[in-house]
N, C-alpha and C positions, 0 to 999 in steps of 0.2 A: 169411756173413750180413752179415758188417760193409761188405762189397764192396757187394752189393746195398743195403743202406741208404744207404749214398752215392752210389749212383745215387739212389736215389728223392730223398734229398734235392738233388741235380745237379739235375734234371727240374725241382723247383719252383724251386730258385733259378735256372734260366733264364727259366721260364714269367716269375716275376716281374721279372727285368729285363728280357725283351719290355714289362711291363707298363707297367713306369716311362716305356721308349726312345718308343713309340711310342703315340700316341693311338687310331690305327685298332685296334693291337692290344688297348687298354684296354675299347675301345665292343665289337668283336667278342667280348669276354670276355664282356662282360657280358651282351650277346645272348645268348649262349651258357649264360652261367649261368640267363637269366630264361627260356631255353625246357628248359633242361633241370631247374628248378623246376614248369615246365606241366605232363612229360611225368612226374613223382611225381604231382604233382597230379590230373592226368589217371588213372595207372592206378591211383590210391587208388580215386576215385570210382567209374571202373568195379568194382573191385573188390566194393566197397560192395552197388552195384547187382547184381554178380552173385549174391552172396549171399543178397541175397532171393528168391531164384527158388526157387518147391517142389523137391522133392527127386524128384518125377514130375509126369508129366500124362498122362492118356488120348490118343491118337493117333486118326486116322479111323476105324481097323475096331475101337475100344474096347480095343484094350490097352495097360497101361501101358507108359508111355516113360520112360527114363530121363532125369534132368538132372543132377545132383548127383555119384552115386556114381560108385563105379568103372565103366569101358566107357561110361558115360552121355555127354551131348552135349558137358558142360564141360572132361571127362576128354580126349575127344577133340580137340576143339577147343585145348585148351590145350599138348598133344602136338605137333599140326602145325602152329600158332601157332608155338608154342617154335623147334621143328626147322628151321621156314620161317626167323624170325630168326636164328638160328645163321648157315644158309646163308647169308642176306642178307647177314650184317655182314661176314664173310671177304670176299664181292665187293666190297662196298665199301671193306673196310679197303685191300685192294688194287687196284682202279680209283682210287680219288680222294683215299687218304691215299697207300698204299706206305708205303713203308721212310723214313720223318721222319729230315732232315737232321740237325738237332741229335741225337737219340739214337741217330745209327746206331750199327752195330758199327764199320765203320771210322773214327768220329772215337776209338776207342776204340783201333785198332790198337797205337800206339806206345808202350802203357803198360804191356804186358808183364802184361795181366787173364788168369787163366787161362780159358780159354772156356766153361766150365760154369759160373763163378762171373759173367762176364759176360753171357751167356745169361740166367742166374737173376734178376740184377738188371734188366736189362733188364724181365723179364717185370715182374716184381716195379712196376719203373715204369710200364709202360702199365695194369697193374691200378689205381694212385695216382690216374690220371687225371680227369679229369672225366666223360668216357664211363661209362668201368667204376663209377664212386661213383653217379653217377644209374642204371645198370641197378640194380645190388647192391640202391639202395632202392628202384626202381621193382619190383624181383621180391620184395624182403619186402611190400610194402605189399599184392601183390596176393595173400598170406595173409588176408587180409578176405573173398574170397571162399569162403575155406573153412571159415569159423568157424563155419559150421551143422551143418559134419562133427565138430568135435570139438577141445581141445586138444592133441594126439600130428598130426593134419594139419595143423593152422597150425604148430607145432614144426617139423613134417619140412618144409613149406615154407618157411620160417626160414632153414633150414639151406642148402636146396638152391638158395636164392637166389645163396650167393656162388659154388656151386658150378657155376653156369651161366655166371657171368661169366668164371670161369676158364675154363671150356672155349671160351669163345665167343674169347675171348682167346686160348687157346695153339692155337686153331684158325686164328686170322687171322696170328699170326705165322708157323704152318709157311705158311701159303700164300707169303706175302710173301718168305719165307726161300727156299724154293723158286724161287719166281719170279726172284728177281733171281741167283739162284747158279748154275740150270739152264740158264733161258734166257742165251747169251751173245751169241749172233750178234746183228747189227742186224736181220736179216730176221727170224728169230726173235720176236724182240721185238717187232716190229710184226706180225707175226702173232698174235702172242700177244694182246699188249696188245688187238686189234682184236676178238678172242674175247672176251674180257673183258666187252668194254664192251657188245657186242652182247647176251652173256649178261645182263647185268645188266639190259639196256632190259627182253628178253623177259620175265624175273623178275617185272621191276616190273606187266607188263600182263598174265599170263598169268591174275591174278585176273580181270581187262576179260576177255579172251578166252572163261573158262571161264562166265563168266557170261554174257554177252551173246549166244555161240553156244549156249547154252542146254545145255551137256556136263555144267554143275555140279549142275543141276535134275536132269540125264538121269540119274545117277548111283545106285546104291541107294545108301542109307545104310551098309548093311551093308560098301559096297567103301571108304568113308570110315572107318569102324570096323576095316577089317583093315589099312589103312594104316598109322593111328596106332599099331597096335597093333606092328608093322612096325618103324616108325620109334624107338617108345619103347624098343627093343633095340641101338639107333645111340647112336655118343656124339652125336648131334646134338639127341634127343629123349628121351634116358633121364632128364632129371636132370625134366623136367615132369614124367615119371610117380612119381616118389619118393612125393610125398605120395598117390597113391591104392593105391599098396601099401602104405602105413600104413594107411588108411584101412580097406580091404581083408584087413589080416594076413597078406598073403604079406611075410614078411621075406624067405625066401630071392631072391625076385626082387629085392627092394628091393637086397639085398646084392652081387647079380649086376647089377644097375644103376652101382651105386657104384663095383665092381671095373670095369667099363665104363667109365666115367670116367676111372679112376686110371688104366687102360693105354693111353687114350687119348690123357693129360696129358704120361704118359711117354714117348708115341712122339713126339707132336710134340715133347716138348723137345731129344729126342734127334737128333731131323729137324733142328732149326734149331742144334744146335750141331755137328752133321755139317756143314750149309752153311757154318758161320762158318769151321768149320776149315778147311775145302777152299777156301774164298773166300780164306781169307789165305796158306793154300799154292799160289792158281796168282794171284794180285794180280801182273797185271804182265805176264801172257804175252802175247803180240804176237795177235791175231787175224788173221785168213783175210784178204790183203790183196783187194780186186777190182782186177780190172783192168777199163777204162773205153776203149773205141774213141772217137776224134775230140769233139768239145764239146757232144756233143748238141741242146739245144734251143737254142742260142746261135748253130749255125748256120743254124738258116732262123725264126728270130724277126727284127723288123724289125732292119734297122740303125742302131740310134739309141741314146740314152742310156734311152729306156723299153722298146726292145726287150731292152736287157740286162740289166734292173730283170724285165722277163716272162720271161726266160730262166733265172733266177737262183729267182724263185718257183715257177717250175715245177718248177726241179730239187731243189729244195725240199722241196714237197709228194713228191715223186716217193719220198722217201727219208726223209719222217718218219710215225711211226705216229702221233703225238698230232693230226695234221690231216690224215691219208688215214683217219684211224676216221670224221669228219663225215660224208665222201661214202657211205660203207655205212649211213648213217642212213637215206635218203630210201627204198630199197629192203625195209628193215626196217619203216616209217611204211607204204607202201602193204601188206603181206604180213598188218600185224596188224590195218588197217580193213578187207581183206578179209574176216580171219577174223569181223569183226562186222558185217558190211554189211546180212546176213540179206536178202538181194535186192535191195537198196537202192541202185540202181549211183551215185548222188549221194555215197554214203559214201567210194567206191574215189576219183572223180573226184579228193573236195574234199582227199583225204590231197598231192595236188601242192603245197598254197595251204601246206601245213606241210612239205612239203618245201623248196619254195623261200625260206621262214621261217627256217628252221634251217641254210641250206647256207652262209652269209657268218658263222657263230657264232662262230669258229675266228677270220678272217680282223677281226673287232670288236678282236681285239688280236693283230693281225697280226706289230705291232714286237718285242712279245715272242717270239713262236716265233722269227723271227730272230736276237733275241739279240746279241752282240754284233759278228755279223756285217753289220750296220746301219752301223757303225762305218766302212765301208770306201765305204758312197757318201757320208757325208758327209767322208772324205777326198778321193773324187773330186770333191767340191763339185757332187753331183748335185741337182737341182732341185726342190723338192718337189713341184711337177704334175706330174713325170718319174716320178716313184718312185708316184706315186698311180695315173697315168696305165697304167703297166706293171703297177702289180697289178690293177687292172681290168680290164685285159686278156686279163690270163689266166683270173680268177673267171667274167668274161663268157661266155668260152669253153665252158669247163666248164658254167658253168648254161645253157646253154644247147644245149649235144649232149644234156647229162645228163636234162634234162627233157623233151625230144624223144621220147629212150626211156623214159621214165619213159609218157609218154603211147602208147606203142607197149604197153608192159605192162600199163595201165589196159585198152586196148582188149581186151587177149591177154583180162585177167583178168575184164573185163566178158564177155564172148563165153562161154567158157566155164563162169562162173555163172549166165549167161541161157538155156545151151544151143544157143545160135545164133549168127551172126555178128555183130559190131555194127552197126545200124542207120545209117541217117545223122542220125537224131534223136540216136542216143547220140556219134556222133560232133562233132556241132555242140556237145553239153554240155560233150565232153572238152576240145572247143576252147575252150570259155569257161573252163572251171579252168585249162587250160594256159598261157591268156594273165594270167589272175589270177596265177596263181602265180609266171611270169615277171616280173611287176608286183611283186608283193610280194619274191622274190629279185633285183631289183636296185633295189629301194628301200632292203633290210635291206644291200645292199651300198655305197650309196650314206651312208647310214648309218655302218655298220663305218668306213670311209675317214675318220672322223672321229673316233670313239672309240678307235680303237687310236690316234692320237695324245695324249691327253687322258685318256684312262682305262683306263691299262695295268696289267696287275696279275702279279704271278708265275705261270711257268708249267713244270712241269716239265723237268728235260734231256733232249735227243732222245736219250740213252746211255743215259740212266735213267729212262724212261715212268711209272714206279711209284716215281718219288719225291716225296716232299711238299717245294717249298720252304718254307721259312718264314717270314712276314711278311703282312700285310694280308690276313691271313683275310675281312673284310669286304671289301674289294675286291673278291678273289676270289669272294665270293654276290652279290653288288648289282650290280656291273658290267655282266654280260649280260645283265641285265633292263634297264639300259638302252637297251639296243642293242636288243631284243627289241620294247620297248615304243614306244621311237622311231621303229621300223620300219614297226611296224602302224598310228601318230598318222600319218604321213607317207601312210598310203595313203587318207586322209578322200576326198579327193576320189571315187575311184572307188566308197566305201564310201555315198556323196551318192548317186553316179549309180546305184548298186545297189536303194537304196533308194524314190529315185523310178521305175523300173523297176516296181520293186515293188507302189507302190501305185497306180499307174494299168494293173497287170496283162497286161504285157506280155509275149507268147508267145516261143517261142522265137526265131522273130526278131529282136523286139525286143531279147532281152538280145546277141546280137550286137554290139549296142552299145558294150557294155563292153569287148569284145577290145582294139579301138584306146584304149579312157578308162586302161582296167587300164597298157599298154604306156608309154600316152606317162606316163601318174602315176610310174611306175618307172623310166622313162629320166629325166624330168627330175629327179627326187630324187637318181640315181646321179649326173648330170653336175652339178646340185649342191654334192653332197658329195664330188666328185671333185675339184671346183674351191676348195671350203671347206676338205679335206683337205690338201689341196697348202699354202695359205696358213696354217693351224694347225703343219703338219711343217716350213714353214722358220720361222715365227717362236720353234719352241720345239724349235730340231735340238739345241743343245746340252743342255738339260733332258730331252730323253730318250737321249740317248749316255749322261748321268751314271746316270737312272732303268736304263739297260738294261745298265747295269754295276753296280751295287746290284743286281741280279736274278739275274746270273751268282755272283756270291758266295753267294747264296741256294743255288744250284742243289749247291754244290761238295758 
């Protein structure tokens, strides 16, 4: 125990000398404390408000409906509520936290912890957190909603408050524990990682989806009721049903809940100190070397100092999963406005104008995924419209096959929801998002070519995809919304011509119009800030060689 306590107190005394060291880290704290006061705040009130809800209400054909009690709509609801978040937060913990550098187990290795004791405290730490302390009271507080049931259910919710955060918790570290011990290969890993991430988008929309395609309406109630009832036998949703088996007087289930829990605490603990040990028993073994025919893209990229800058990005992307996950985005973006189109083929079209939005998102702080690899053109004393010039290059390329087919899919997808072939009406439509969209992905690239000089922020190691660095947590939120936001101000003009369009009611012809407004808005913002890029990388080569070595240390 005493082990553990000096983790926890390890954890704060870094938190706070981050605090002291760094400005960015002080203002991101505090964001961070003032939305994690909204989000107590927040589920009090609801809480509040759910409480006042009768205990029934008559339904259409007059009989009473449950709200309140046990099986009723709160019981339920709070079931798959619960369950969902569980899920949720494991994805997240491991998409966009992973295994945090400062508390790894390996800064731990050489001090001779035994590994259940460092395990423990470990946990013991991420439970201290700031997360875990705003769930804990955001799940007491929403005891207010039960207070119409009785003092033994606001108790038993009380209880099962902390007892949700640990699960939620020793849920996310087997995942994390797993992830980094199992997967070893590089391929692996970018496979992996690429699941992940896509999981997670779907996660996030499948609410949109169920709702908009009308499946969530279609559903009985009764197939929602044997779900939750389903789920509250899982360590993911049993601890939400605690208090309605109080409520209720089924102890033994209540009991059979708890045991659920405990054996669920105890496999992942045992999960992740199975991976520590075997992590530190194979640390060091040489992996699967490849072997590599001739120089690849180096051979038929131009001959120049920017064909070897495009040869070098290419082979780049080729081999990292943290920016070959963007390009699986734009095929995910059209698959899930299909699923909401509801015949509406303008729906399918306009999902290109957010693909080519999102396709330069990665490349906004390009310098970093590089890494310290950066370090070797400005040994070569390469040029900075050289180095901008050759990664345009290559993005160009890409956005531009890639949207091609993007708009061959639109077709595929439009045809077969129409039941027929596409029309040449629909195809004139597809050609106006296709050109918007190409407009708006090389503006958003033109863009990028600027900000990832200027506003580079930490980014994980391409070894370790599910690592958190640490430092400039604000950076890391605010920054691509610049790049975001800068993107779409830069395409006014065509957004002028759309509008005039507009209101003088011009037919399909007429928006033809825009094909060429859309193109030339986005070539000229790319050449731009290709040419703005170039002059920001050499006036400030040496501030980001030092910035992108500060970043590596991050990573370690």
């Amino acid at each position: 125990m005493s082990t553990a306590i000096t983790l926890v107190r390890l954890r704060w005394a870094l938190t706070l000398a981050a605090l002291r060291k760094s400005v960015w880290q002080t203002v991101a704290y505090v964001l961070s404390a003032i939305f994690a006061a909204g989000t107590i705040i927040g589920t009090g009130i609801l809480a509040w408000f759910v409480g006042m809800l009768p205990p029934s209400t008559m339904d259409s054909d007059g009989y009473p409906f449950n709200i309140l009690g046990p099986g009723g709509i709160v019981n339920m609801v709070a079931v798959l509520v619960g369950a969902t978040i569980t899920v949720f937060i494991g994805l997240i913990q491991l998409m966009m936290l992973g295994e945090g550098s400062t508390m790894s187990p390996r800064k731990f290795a050489l001090y001779g912890i035994a590994d259940r004791n460092l395990q423990f405290g470990l946990l013991l730490s991420g439970l201290s957190g700031l997360p875990a302390i705003t769930g804990v009271i955001s799940l007491m507080l929403w005891s207010l909603a039960y207070r119409a049931m009785g003092p033994a259910v606001v108790i038993a919710e009380l209880v099962a408050a902390p007892l949700a955060v640990i699960t939620m918790m020793s849920i996310s570290k087997m995942l994390i524990a797993l992830s980094t011990t199992l997967v070893t290969s590089k391929r692996g890993k970018s496979t992996f990682y690429i699941v992940i991430v896509l999981l997670f988008v779907v996660i996030c929309q499948l609410p949109n989806i169920l709702v908009n395609s009308g499946i969530a309406f279609g559903l009985d109630p009764s197939a929602w009721s044997a779900t939750a009832a389903v789920m509250a036998w899982t360590p993911f949703g049993a601890v939400f049903q605690l208090p309605f088996d109080v409520l209720s007087g089924a102890w033994l289930p209540a009991l059979a809940r708890i045991a659920i829990l405990v054996v669920a605490w105890v496999v992942c603990f045992a999960v992740c100190t199975w991976c520590l040990r075997r992590e530190r028993l194979t640390v060091g073994v040489a992996g699967q070397s490849a072997t590599v025919k001739g120089v690849g893209a180096f051979s038929w990229m131009p001959d120049s100092t920017s064909g070897a800058i495009s040869a070098r990005v290419l082979t780049y992307l080729k081999r990292d999963p943290r920016q070959v996950m963007i390009f699986a985005m734009p095929v995910l973006f059209i698959i899930i406005f299909a699923f909401q189109a509801h015949g509406i083929h303008a729906i399918v079209w306009q999902s290109m104008i957010w693909c080519g939005w999102f396709m330069s998102i990665v490349e906004s702080n390009g310098l970093a995924y590089d890494g310290r690899g950066f370090t070797m053109e400005v040994i070569a004393g390469v040029r900075g419209w050289a180095d901008r010039l050759g990664r345009v290059r290559v993005y160009v390329g890409i956005m531009v096959v890639y949207m091609a087919l993007l708009y061959v899919g639109c077709v595929v997808i439009v045809g077969v929801t129409a039941g027929r072939w596409a029309q040449p009406d629909d195809l004139i439509i597809g050609l106006f998002f296709l050109a918007v969209g190409l407009g708006v992905g090389f503006s958003s690239l033109g863009v990028a070519e600027i900000t990832s000089c200027v506003l580079m922020y930490p980014v994980a190691s391409m070894d370790k995809p599910f690592s958190s660095p640490q430092g400039r947590a604000m950076a890391q939120g605010l920054f691509p919304f610049v790049y975001m936001l800068g993107s779409m101000l830069l395409m006014l003009p065509t957004g002028i011509a759309a509008i005039v369009l507009l209101v003088i009611h011009a037919g399909i012809a007429g928006w033809l119009v825009i094909i060429p407004v859309a193109l030339a808005n986005g070539i000229g913002v790319l050449a731009l800030g290709t040419w703005l890029g170039g002059k920001l990388l050499e006036a400030r080569i040496l501030s980001i060689v030092s910035t992108l070595d500060s970043f590596a240390s991050l990573q370690k």
